[in-house]
C-alpha positions in Angstrom: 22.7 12.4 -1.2 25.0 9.7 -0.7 25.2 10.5 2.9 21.6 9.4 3.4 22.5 5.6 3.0 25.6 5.4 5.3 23.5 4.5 8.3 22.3 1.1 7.5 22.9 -0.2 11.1 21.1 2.5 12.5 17.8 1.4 10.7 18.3 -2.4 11.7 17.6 -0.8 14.9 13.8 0.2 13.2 13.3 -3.3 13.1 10.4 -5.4 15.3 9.4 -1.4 16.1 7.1 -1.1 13.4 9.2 1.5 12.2 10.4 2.5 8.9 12.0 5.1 6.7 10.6 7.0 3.6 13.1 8.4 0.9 10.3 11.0 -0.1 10.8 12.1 -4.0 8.7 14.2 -6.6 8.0 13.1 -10.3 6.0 15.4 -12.6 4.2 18.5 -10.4 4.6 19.1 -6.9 2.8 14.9 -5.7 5.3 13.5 -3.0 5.8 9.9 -3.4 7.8 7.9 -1.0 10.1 4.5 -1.0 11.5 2.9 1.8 15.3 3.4 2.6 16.0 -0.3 2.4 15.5 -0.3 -0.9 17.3 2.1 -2.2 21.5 1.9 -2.5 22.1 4.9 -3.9 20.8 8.3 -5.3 22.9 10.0 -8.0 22.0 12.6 -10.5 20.9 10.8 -13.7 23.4 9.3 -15.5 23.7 9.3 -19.3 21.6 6.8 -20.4 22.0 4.0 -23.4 19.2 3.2 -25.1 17.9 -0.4 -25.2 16.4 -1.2 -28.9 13.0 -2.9 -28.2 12.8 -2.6 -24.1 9.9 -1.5 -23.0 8.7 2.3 -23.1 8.8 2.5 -19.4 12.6 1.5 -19.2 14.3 5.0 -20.4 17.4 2.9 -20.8 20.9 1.5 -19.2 23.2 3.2 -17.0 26.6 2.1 -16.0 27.0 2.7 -12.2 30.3 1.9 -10.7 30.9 -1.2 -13.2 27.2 -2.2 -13.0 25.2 -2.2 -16.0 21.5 -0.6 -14.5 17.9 -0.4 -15.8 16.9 2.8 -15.9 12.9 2.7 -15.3 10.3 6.1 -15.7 8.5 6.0 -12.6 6.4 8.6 -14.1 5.7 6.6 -17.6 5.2 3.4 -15.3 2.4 5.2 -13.4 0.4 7.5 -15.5 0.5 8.4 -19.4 2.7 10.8 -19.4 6.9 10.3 -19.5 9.0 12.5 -16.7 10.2 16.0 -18.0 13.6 16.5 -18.9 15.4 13.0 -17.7 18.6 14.1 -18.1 18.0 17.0 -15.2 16.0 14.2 -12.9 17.7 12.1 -10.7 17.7 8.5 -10.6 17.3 6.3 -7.2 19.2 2.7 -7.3 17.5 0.3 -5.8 17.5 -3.7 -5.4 14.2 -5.9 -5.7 13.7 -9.1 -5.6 17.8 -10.2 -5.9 17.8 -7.8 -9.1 19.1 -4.7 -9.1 17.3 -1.4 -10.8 16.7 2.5 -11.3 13.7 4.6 -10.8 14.3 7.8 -12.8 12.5 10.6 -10.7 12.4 14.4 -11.3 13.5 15.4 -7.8 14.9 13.8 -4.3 13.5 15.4 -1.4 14.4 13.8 2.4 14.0 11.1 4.3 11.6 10.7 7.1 11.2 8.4 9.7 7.6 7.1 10.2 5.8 4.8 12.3 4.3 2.0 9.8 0.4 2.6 12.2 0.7 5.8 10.0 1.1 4.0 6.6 -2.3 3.1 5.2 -4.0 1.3 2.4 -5.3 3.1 -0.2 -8.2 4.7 -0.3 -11.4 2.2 -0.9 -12.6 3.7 -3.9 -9.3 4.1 -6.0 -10.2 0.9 -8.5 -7.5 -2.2 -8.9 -5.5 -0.4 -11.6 -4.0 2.2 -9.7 0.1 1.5 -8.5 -0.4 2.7 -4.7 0.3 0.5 -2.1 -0.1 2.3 0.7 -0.7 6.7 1.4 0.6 9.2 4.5 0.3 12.2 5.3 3.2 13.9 6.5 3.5 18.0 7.3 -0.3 18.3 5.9 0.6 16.6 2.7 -0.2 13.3 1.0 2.5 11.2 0.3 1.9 8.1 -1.8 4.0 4.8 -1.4 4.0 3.0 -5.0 3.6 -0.3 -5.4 6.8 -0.8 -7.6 6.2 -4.7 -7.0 3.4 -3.9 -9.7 5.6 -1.9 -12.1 8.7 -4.3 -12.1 5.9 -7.5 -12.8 4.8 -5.5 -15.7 8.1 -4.3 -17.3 9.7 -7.5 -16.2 7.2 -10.5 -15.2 8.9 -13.1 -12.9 8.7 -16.4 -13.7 5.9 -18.5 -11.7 6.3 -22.0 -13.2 7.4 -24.7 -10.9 10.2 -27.1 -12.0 11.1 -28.4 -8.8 11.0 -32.0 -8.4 10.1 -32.3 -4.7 6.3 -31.7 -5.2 6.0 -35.8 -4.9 2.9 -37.5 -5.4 3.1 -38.6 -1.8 3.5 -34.4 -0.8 0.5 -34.0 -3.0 -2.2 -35.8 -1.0 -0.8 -34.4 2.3 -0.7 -31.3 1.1 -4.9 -31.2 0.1 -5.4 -31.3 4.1 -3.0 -27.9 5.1 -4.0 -24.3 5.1 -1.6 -21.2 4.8 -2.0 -17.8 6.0 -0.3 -15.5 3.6 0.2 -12.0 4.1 1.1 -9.4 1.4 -0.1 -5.9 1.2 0.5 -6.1 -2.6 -2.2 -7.5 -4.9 0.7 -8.7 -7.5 2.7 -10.3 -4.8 -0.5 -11.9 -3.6 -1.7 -13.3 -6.2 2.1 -14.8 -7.3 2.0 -16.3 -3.9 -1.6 -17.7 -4.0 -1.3 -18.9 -7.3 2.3 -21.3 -6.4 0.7 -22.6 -3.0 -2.7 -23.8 -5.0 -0.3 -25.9 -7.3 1.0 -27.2 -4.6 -3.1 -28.1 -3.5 -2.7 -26.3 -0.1 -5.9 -24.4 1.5 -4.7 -20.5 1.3 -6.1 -17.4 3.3 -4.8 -14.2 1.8 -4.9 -11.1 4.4 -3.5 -7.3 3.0 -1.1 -6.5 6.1 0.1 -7.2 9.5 -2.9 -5.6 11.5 -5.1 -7.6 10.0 -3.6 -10.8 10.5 -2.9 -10.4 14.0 -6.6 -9.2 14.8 -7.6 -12.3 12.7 -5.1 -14.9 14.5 -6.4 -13.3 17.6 -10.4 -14.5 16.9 -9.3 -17.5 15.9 -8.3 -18.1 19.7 -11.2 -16.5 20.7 -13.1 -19.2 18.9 -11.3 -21.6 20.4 -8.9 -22.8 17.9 -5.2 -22.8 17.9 -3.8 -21.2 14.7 -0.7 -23.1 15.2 -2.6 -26.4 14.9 -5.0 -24.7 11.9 -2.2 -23.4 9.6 0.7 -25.5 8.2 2.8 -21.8 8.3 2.5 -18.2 7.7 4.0 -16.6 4.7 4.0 -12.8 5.4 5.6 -10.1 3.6 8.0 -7.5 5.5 7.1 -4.0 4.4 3.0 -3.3 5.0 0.8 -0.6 6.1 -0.9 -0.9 9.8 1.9 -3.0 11.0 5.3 -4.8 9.1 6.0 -7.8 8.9 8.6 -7.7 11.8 6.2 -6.1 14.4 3.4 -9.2 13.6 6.3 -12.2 13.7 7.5 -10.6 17.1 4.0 -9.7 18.6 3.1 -13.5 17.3 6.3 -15.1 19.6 5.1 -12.4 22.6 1.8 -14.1 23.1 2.2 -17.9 24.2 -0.6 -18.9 22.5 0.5 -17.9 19.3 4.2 -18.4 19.3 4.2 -21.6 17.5 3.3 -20.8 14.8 5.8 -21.6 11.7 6.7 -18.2 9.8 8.5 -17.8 6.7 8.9 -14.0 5.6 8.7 -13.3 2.2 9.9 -10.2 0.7 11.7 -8.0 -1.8 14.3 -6.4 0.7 16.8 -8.9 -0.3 19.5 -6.6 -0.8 20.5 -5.3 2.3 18.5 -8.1 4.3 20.5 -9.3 7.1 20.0 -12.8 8.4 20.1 -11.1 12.6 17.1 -9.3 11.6 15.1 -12.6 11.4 16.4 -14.2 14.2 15.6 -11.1 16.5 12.2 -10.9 15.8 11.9 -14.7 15.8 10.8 -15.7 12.6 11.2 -19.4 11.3 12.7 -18.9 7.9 13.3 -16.4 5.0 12.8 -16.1 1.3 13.5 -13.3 -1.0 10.7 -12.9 -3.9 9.8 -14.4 -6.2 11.0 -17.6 -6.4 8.5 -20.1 -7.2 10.4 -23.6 -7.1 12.0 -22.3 -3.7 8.8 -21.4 -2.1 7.2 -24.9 -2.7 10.8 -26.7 -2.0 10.2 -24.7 2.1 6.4 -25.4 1.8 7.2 -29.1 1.5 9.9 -29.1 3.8 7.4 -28.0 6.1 4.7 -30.8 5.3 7.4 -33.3 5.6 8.3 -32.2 9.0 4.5 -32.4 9.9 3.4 -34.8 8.7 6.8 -36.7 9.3 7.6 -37.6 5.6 
């Protein structure tokens, strides 16, 4: 299984496609779920695990990989009631989020697949706001669901969302009441962590759900005459979302002239293996790994500054 990762520069080549790649895996019964590649560093057979006293029931325990003392998370436990079946025959999938490194413990590994991201698609309307799906294919007549691990690692681990940075000036305050930001997260947790930071900052925020959506409403806003450039201090979109990512909307932005100044920071968990050439080939502004509250606001005001020549 190791073999799978050793082709990282052949899937920066996936990037400003609209292209990615789906490490499928099982859990409890015969339900493919699927992560992207990105994510993931490494697949090994499950370790022996330590057990944590007083972690949380979805964290099975630590493993030591290569030196590295891991998290060992039940993907199973995490998403429905029921803990995986015999751990210690599962495998576990190392992955990095959000500059922090964990496992998911799963029952079996499947393949990888490459996919176009117009066939990844929001969940079903219908499914409630407590399921962990983020987005479902089909692939060989077969559902396969993509699971919203933002959602899992905010409830075993909640990040942080108070501000301490001292550049939100009083002066940065009343500039900011008049700018508007375009966010764009196909995850409700990561949404709402974003929404929530740019309203302390007093900043006007449209929230979208992916990369479709925001270039077909970009798109009416020129058709009404307005220039979303001039409307929206920035966009903040995320990387990895149904309908389109967030590489195909920043470059499809910079291909049409009346869009292509538009400030873009992307936001995302794929921190790990992010590579800086990946931004500037697509032609995005900026980058900022999740979630880091005082850094978001410290580019946000950078930005206003710059505007509004602070």
């Amino acid at each position: 299984m190791a073999s799978v990762l050793d082709s990282v520069n052949q899937r920066t080549q996936l990037v400003g496609k609209n292209r990615l790649e789906l490490l499928l895996f099982r859990l409890n019964g015969k339900q493919l779920y699927g992560i992207n590649v990105f994510k993931v560093r490494e697949v090994l057979q499950c370790p022996k695990l330590t057990i944590m006293p007083r972690s949380n029931p979805i964290v099975r325990g630590v493993a030591s990989v290569r030196g590295r003392t891991i998290p060992v998370m039940d993907l199973a436990l995490a998403t429905s009631p029921k803990a995986l079946d015999n751990p210690e025959k599962g495998f576990v999938i190392i992955t990095e989020y959000n500059m922090k490194e964990q496992g998911f413990l799963v029952s079996a590994v499947d393949r990888i697949v490459n996919l176009n991201w117009e066939a990844i698609h929001p969940p079903p309307q219908g499914t409630g706001r407590d399921h962990y799906l983020t987005a479902v294919t089909h692939l060989d007549n077969e559902l396969v669901e993509v699971i919203d691990v933002e959602k899992v690692l905010a409830e075993v681990s909640p990040s942080s969302e108070e501000i301490s940075t001292d550049s939100l000036t009083e002066q940065v305050r009343i500039s900011a009441l008049s700018k508007k930001i375009l966010i764009v997260d196909d995850s409700s947790v990561a949404r709402k962590q974003v929404l929530r930071c740019l309203q302390a900052v007093g900043v006007e925020v449209v929230a979208l759900n992916d990369g479709r959506a925001a270039y077909e409403y970009l798109h009416e806003m020129l058709q009404d005459g307005k220039n979303p450039a001039d409307e929206f201090l920035m966009m903040i979109s995320d990387i990895e979302m149904p309908e389109m990512d967030g590489y195909t909307l920043t470059a499809q932005i910079r291909d049409e002239p009346r869009l292509k100044d538009l400030h873009i920071l992307l936001h995302t968990s794929l921190s790990g293996v992010f590579n800086k050439a990946m931004v500037e080939k697509v032609g995005a502004d900026d980058f900022l790994a999740k979630f880091r509250p005082d850094d978001l606001v410290d580019r946000v005001v950078e930005r206003i500054k710059v505007v509004d020549g602070l």
